[in-house]
C-alpha positions as CSV (number, residue, x, y, z in Angstrom):
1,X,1.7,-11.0,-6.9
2,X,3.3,-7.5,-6.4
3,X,0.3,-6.2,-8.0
4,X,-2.2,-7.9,-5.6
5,X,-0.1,-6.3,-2.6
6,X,0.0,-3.2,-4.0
7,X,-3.7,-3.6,-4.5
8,X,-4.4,-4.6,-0.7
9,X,-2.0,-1.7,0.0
10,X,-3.9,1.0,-1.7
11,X,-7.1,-0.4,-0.3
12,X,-6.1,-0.5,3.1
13,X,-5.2,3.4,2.6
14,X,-8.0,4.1,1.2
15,X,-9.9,2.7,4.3
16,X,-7.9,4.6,6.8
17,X,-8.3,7.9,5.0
18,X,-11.7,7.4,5.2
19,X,-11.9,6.8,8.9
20,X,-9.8,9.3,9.3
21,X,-12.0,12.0,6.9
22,X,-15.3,10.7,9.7
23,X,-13.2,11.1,12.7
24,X,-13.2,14.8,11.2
25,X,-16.2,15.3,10.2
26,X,-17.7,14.2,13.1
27,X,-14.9,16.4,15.8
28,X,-16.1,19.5,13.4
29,X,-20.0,18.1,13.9
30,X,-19.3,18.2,17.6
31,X,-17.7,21.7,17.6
32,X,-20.6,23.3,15.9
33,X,-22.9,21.6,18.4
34,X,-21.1,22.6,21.2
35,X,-20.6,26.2,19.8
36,X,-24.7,26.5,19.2
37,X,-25.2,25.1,22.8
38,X,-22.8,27.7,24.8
39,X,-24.5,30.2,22.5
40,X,-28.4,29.8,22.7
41,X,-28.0,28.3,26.0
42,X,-25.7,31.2,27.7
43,X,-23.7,28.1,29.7
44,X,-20.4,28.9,28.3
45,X,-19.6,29.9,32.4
46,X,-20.6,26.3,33.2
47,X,-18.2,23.4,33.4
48,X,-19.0,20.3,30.8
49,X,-20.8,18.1,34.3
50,X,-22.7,21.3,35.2
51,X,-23.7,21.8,31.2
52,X,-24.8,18.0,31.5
53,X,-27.4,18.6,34.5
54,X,-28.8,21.6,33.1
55,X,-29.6,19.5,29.9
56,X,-30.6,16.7,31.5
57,X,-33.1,18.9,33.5
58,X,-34.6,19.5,30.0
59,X,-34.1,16.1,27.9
60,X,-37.6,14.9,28.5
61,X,-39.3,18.1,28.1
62,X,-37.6,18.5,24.6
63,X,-37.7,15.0,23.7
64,X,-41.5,14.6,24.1
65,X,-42.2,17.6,22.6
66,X,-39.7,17.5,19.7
67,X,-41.6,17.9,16.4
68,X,-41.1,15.0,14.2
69,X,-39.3,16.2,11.4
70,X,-36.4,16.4,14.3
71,X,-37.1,13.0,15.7
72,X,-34.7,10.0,14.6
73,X,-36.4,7.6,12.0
């Protein structure tokens, strides 16, 4: 019985550390992306709603004419 809990125990750590490894990953995903949009975009002056309308003045254009190998499958 004590082995079954210890089991459950070390599979529910297990679990958390791996939530907690893709929280991570993704925060460090989303600093990169933010660091290559302030840079080839020069908005780094611009708050995060002002960054928002310039990109959404460009989503479609971008969007339609992504190439596909960037496109989501």
């Amino acid at each position: 019985n004590d082995f079954k809990n210890l089991k459950k125990t070390n599979a529910a750590i297990e679990k958390a550390e791996l939530k907690n490894l893709d929280r991570k990953e993704r925060a460090h995903r989303l600093i990169r992306k933010g660091a290559m949009l302030e840079k080839y975009f020069e908005c780094e002056h611009l708050s995060p709603d002002e960054t928002e309308e310039l990109l959404k003045m460009y989503a479609n254009y971008i969007n339609i004419n992504k190439p596909n190998k960037f496109k989501k499958k």
